[in-house]
N, C-alpha and C positions, 0 to 999 in steps of 0.2 A: 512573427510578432513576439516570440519567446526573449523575453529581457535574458543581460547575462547576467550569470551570477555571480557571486563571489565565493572566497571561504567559508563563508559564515549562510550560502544559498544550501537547503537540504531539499530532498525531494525525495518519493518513494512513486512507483507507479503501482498500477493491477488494472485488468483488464477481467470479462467473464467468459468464458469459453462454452460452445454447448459439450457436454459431458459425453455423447455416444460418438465427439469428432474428436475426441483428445489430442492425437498427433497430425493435426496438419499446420501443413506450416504456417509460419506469421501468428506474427502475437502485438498486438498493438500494443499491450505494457512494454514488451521491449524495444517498440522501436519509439515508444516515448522516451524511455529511458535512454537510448543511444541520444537521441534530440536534447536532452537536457544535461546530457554527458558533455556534450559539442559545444553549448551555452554555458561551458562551468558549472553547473549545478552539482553537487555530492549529494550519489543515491542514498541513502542509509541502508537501503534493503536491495536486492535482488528485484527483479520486477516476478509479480506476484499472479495468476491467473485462479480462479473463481470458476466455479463448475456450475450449469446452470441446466436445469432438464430439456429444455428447448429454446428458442429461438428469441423467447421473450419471458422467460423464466418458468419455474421458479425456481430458486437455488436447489441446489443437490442435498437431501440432508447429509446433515453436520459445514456443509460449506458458512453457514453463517455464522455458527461461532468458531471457525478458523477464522473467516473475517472479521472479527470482532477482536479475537485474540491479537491478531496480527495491528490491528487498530490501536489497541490499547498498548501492544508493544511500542508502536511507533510513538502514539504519545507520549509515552514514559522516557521515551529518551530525547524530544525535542523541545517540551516544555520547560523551562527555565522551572530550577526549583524557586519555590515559594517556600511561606512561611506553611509551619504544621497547621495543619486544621484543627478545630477546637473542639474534636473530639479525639484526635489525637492522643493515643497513649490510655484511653479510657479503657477499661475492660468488664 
């Protein structure tokens, strides 16, 4: 039920991994992303995995502001700019 996409379709995936399984195989971020590859979509990013202490968290410290980071990067580049905010420029 994955609609296509177009030029103009962006997508990023991530998934969260437990942390003491790091290398096994499969990653459902990337085979989201192959699915959205298939449908047209343009990833912006790499498909992303998230480290979690077990099975039902909690994140790994520091993994949340990697995902936040990566968050905010994504924003930064999908959001149409806008006008300056009005405090803009203030110091």
């Amino acid at each position: 039920s994955l609609p296509r996409g177009g030029t103009q379709q962006s997508a990023a995936t991530f998934d969260t991994r437990v942390a003491t399984m790091r290398h096994l195989p499969g990653s459902a971020a990337v085979k989201a992303a192959r699915l959205l590859r298939r449908h047209g979509h343009h990833l912006q990013e790499p498909p992303r995995s998230f480290y979690v202490s077990g099975t039902e968290g909690p994140l790994v410290d520091g993994e949340l502001a990697r995902a936040e980071d990566w968050g905010a990067s994504l924003g930064s580049r999908l959001l149409p700019p806008g006008p300056a905010s009005p405090s803009a420029g203030r110091g």
